[in-house]
N, CA, C and O atoms as CSV, one atom per row, in Angstrom:
chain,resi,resn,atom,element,x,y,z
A,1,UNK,N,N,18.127,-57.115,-48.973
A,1,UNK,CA,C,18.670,-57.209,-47.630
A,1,UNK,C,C,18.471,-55.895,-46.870
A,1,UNK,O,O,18.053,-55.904,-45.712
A,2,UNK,N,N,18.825,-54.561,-47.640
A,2,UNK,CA,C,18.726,-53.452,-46.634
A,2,UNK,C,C,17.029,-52.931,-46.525
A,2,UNK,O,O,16.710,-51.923,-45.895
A,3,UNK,N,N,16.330,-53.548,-47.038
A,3,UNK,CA,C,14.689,-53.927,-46.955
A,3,UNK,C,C,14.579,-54.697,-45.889
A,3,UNK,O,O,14.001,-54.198,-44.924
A,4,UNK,N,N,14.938,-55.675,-45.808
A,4,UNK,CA,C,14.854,-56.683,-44.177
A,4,UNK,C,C,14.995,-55.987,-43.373
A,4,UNK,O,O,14.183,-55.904,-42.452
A,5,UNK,N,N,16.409,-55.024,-43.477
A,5,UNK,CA,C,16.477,-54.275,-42.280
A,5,UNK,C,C,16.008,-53.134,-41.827
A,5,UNK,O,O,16.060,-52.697,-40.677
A,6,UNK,N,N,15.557,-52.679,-42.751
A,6,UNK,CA,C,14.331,-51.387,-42.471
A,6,UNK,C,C,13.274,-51.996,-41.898
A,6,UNK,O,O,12.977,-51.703,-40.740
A,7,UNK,N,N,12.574,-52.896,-42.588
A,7,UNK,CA,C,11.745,-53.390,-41.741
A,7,UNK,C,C,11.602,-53.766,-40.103
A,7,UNK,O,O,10.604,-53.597,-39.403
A,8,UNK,N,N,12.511,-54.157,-39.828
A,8,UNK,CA,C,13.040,-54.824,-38.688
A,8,UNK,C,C,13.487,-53.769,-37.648
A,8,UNK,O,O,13.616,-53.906,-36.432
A,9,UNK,N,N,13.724,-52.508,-38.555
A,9,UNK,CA,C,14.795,-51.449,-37.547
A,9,UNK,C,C,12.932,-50.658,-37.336
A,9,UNK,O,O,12.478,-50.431,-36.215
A,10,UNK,N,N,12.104,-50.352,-38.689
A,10,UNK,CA,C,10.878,-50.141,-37.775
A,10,UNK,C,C,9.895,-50.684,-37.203
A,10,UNK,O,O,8.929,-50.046,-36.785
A,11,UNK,N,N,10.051,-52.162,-37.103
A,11,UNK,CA,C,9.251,-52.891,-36.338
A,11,UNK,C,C,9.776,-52.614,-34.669
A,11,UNK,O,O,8.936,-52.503,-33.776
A,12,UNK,N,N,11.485,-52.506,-34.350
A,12,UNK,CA,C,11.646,-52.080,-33.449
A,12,UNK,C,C,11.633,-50.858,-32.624
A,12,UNK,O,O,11.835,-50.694,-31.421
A,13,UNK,N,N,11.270,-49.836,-33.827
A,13,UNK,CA,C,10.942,-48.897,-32.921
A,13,UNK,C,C,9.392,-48.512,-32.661
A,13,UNK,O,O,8.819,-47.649,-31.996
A,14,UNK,N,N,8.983,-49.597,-33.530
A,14,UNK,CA,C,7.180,-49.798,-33.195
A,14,UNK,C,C,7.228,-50.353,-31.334
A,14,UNK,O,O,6.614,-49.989,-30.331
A,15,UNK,N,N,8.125,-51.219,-31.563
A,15,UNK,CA,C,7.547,-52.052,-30.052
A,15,UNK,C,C,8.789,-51.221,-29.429
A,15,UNK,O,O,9.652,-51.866,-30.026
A,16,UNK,N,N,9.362,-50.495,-28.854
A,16,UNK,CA,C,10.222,-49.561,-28.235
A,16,UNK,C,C,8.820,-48.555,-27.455
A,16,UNK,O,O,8.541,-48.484,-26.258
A,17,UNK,N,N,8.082,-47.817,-28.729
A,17,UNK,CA,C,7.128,-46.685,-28.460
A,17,UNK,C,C,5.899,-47.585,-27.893
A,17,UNK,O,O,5.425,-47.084,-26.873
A,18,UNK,N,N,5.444,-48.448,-28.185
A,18,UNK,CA,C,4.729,-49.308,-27.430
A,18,UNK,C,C,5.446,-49.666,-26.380
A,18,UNK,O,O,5.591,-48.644,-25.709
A,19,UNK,N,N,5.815,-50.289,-26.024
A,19,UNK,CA,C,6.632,-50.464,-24.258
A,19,UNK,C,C,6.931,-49.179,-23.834
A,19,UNK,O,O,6.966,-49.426,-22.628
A,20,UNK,N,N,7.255,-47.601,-23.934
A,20,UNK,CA,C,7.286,-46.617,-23.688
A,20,UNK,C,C,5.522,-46.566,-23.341
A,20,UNK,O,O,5.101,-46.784,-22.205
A,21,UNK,N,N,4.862,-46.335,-24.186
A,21,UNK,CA,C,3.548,-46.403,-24.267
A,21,UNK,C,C,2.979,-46.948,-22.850
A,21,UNK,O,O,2.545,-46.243,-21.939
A,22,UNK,N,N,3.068,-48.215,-22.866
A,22,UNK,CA,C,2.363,-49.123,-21.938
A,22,UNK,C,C,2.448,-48.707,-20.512
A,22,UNK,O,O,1.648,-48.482,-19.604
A,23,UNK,N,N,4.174,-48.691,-20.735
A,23,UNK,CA,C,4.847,-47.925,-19.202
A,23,UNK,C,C,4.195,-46.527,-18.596
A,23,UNK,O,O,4.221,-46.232,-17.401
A,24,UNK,N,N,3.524,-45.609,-19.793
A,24,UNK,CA,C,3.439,-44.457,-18.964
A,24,UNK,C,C,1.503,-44.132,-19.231
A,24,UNK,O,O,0.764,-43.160,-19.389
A,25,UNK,N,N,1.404,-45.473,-19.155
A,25,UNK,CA,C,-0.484,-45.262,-19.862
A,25,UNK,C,C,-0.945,-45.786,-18.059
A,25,UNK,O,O,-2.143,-45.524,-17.953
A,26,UNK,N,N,-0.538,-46.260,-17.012
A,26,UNK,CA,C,-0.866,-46.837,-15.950
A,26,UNK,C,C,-2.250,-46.574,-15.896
A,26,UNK,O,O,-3.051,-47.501,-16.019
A,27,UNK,N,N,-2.651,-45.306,-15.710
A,27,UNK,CA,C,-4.278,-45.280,-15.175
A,27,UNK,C,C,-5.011,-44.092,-16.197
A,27,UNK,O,O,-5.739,-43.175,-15.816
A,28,UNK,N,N,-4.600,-44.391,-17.581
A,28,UNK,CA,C,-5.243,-43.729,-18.233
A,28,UNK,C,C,-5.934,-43.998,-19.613
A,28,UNK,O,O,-5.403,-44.931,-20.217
A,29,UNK,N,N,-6.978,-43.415,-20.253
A,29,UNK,CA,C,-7.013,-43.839,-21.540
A,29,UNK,C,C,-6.991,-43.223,-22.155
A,29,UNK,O,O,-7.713,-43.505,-23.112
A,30,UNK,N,N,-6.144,-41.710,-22.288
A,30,UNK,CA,C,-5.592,-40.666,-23.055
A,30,UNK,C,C,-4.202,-41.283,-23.643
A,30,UNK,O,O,-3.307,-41.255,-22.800
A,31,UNK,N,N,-3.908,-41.710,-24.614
A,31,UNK,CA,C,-2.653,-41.974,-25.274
A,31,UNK,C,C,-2.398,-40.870,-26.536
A,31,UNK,O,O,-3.351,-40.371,-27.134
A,32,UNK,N,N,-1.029,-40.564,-26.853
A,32,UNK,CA,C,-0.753,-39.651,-27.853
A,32,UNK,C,C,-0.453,-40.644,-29.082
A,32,UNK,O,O,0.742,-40.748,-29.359
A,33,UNK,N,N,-1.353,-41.388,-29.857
A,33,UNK,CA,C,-0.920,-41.987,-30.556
A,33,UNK,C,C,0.180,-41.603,-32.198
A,33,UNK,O,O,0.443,-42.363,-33.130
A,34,UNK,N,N,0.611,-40.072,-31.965
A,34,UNK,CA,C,1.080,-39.474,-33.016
A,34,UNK,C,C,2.401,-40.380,-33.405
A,34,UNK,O,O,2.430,-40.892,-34.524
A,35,UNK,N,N,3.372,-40.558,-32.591
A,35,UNK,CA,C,4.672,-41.277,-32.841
A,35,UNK,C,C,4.201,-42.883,-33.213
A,35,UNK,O,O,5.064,-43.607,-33.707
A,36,UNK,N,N,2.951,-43.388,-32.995
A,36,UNK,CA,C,2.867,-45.191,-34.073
A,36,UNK,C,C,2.470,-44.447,-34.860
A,36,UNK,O,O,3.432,-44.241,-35.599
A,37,UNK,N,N,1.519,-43.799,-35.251
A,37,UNK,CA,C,0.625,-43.471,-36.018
A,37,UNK,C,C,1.954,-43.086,-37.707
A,37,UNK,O,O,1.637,-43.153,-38.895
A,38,UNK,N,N,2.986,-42.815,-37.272
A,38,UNK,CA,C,3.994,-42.221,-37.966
A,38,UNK,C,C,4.860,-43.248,-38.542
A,38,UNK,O,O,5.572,-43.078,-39.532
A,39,UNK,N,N,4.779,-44.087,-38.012
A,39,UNK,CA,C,5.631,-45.512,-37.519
A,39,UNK,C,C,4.895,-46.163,-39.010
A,39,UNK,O,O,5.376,-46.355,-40.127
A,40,UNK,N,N,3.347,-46.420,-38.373
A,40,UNK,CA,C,2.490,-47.365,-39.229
A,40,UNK,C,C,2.892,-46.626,-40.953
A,40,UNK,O,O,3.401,-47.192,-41.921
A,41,UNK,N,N,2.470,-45.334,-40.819
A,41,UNK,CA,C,2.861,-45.204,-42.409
A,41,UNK,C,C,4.440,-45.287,-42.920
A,41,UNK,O,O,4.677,-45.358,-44.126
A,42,UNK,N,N,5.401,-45.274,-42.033
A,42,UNK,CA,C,6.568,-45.498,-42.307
A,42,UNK,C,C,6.478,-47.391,-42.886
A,42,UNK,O,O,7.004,-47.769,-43.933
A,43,UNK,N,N,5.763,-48.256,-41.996
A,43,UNK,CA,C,5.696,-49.527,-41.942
A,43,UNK,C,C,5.233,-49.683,-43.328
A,43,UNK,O,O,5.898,-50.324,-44.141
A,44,UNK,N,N,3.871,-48.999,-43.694
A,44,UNK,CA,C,3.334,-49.379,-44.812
A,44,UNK,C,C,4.203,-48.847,-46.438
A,44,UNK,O,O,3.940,-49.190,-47.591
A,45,UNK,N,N,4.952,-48.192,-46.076
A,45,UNK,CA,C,5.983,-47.402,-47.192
A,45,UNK,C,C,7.027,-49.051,-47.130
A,45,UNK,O,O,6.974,-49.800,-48.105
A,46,UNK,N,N,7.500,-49.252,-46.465
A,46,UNK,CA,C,8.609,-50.372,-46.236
A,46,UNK,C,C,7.785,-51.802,-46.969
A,46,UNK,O,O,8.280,-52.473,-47.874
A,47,UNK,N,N,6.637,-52.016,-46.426
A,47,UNK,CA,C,5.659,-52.917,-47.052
A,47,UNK,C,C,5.656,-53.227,-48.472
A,47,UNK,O,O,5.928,-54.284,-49.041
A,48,UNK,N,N,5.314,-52.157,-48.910
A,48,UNK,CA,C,5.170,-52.151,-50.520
A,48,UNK,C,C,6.535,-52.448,-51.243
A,48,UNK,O,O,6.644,-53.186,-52.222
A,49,UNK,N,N,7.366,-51.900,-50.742
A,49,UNK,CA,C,9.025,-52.096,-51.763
A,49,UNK,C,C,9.612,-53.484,-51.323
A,49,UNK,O,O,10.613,-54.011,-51.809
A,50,UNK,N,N,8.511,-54.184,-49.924
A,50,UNK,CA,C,9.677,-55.277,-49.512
A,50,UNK,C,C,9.435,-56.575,-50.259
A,50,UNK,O,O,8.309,-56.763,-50.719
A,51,UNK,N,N,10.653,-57.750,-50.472
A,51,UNK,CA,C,10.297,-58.775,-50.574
A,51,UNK,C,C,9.813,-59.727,-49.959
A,51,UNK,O,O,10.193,-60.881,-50.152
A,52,UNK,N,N,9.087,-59.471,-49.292
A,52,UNK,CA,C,8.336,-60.674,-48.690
A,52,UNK,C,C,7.429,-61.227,-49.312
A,52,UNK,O,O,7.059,-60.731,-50.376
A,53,UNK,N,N,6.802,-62.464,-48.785
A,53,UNK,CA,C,4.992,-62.602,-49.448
A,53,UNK,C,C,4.161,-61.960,-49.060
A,53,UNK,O,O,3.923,-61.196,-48.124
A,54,UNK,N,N,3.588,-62.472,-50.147
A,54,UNK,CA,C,2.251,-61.987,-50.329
A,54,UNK,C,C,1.203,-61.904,-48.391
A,54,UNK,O,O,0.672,-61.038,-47.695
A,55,UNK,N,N,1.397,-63.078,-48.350
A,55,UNK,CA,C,0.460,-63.201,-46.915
A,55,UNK,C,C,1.170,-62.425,-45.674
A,55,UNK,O,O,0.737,-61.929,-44.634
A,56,UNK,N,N,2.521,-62.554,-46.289
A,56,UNK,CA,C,3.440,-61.600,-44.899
A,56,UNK,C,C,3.148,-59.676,-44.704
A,56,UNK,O,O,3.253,-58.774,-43.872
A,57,UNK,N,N,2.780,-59.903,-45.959
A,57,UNK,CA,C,2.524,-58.278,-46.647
A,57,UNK,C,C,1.469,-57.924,-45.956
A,57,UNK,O,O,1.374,-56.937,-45.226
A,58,UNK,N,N,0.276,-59.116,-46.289
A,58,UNK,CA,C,-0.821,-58.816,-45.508
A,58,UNK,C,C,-0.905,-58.693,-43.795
A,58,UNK,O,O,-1.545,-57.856,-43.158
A,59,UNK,N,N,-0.625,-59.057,-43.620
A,59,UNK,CA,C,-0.237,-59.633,-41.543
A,59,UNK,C,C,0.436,-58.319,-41.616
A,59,UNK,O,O,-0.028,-57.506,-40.817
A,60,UNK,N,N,1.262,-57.953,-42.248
A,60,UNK,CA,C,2.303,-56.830,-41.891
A,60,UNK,C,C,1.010,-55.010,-41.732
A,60,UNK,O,O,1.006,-53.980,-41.057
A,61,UNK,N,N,0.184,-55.618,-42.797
A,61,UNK,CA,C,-0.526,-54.232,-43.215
A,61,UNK,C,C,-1.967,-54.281,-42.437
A,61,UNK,O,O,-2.730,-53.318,-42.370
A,62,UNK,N,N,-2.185,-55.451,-41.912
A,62,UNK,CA,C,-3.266,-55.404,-41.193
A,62,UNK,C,C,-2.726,-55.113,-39.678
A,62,UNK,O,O,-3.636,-54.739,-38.939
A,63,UNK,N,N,-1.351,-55.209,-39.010
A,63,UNK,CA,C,-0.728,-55.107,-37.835
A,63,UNK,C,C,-0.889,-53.485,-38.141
A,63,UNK,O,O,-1.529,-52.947,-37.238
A,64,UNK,N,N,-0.496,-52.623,-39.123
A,64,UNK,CA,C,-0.058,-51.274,-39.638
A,64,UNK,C,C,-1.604,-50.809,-39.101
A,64,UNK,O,O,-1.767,-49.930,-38.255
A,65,UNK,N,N,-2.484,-51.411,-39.618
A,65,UNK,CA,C,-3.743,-50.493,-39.579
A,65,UNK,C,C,-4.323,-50.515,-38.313
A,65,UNK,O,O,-4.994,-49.545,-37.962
A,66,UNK,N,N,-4.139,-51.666,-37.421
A,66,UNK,CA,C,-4.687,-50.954,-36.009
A,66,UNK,C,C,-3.666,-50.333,-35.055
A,66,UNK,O,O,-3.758,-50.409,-33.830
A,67,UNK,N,N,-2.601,-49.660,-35.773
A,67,UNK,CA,C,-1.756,-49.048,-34.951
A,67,UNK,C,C,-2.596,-47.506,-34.879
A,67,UNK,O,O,-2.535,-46.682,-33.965
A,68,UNK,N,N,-3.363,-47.427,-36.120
A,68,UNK,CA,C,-3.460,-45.959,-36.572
A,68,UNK,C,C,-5.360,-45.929,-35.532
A,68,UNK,O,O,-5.865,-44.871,-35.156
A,69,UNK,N,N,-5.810,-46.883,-35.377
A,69,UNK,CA,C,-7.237,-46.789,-35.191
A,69,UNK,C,C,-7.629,-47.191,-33.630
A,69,UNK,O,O,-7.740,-48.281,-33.069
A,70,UNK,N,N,-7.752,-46.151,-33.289
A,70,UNK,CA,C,-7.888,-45.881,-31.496
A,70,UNK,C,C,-7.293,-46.689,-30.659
A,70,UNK,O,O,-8.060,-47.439,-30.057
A,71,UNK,N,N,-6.302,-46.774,-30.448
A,71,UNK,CA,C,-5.767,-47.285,-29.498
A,71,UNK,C,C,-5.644,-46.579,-27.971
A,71,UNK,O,O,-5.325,-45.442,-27.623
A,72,UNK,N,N,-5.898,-47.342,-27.498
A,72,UNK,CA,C,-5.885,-46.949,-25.705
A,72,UNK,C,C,-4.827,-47.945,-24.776
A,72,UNK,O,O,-4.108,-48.902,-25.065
A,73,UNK,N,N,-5.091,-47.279,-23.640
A,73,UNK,CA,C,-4.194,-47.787,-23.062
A,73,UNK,C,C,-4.738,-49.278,-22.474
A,73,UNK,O,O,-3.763,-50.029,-22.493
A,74,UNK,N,N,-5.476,-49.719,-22.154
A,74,UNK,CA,C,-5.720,-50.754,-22.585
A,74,UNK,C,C,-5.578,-52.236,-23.293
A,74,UNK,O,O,-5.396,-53.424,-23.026
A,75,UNK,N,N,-5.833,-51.148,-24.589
A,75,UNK,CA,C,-4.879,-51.959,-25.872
A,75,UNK,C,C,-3.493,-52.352,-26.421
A,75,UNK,O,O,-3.068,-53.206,-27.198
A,76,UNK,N,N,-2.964,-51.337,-25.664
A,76,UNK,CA,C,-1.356,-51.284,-25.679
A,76,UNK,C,C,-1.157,-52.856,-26.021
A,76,UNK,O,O,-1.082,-53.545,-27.039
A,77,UNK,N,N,-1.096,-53.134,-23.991
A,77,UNK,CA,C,-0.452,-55.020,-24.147
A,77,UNK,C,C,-0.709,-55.967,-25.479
A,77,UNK,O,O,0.034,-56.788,-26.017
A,78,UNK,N,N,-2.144,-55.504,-25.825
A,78,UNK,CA,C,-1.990,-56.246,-26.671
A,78,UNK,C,C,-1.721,-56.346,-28.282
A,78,UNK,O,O,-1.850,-57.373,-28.949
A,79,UNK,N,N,-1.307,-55.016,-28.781
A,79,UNK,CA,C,-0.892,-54.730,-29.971
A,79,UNK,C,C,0.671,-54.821,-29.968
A,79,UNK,O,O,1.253,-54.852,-31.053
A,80,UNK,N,N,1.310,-54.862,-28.904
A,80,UNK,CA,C,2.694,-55.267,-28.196
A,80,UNK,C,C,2.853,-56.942,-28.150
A,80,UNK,O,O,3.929,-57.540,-28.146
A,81,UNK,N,N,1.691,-57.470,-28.123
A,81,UNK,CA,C,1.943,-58.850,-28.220
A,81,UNK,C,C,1.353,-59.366,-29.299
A,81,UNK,O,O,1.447,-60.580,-29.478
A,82,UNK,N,N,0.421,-58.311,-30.500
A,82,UNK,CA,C,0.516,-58.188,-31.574
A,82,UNK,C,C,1.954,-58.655,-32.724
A,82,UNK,O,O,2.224,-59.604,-33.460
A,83,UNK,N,N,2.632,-57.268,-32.295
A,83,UNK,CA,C,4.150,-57.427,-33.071
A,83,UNK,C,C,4.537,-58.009,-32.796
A,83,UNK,O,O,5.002,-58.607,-33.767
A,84,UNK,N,N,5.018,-58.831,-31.239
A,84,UNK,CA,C,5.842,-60.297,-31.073
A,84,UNK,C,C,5.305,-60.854,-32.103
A,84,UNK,O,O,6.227,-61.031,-32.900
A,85,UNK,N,N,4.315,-61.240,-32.550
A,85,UNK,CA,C,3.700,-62.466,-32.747
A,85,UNK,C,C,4.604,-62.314,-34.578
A,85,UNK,O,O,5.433,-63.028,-35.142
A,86,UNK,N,N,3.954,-61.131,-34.943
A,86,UNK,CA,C,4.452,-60.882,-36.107
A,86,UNK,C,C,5.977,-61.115,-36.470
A,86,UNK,O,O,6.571,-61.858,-37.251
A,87,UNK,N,N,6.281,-60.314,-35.708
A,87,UNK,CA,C,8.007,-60.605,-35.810
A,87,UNK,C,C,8.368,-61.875,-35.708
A,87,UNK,O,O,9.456,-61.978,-36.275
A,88,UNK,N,N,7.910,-63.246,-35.136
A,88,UNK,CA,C,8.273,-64.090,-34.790
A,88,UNK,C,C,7.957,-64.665,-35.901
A,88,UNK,O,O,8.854,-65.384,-36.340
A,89,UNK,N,N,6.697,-64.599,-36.728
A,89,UNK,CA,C,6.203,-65.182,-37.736
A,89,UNK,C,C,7.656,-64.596,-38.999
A,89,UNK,O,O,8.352,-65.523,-39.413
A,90,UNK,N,N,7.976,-63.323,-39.458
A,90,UNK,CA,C,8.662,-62.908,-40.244
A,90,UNK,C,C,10.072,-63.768,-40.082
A,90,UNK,O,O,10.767,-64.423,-40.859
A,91,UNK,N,N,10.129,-63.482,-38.887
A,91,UNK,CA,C,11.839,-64.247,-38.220
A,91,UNK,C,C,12.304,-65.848,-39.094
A,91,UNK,O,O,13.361,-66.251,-39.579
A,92,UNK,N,N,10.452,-66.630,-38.934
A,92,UNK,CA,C,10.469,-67.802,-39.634
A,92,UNK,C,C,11.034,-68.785,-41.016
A,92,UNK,O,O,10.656,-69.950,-41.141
């Protein structure tokens, strides 16, 4: 149970720094990706100890790895509608 909620407490501050993100990327494609980038290996530490499945593990660690691999502003929206998707799937 306190695995669910780690998960969940850093999935939300994944999409917190993403909506921060998005909000202040307006006309640029310089992003500081250091704070996901921190997130994702926090995510992937939580990954390994959690009970979930197998396939959730995966979705979870493939969401982890394009947090870390160039993201722009651009991309934001949609790694933001990335994690909905995820979370909604986990929620299930």
């Amino acid at each position: 149970m306190t695995i669910h909620l780690s998960l969940d407490k850093i999935l939300d501050k994944i999409k917190n720094e993403l909506t921060s993100k998005i909000s202040l990327a307006k006309n640029t494609d310089k992003i500081d990706i250091t704070t996901l980038s921190q997130q994702s290996k926090t995510l992937n530490e939580i990954i390994l100890i959690s009970e979930i499945s197998r396939e959730k593990k995966a979705m979870l660690h493939k969401f982890s790895i394009t947090l870390q691999e160039g993201i722009t502003a651009k991309s934001l929206r949609y790694e933001k509608q990335d994690l909905e998707r995820v979370m909604s799937i986990l929620n299930d």
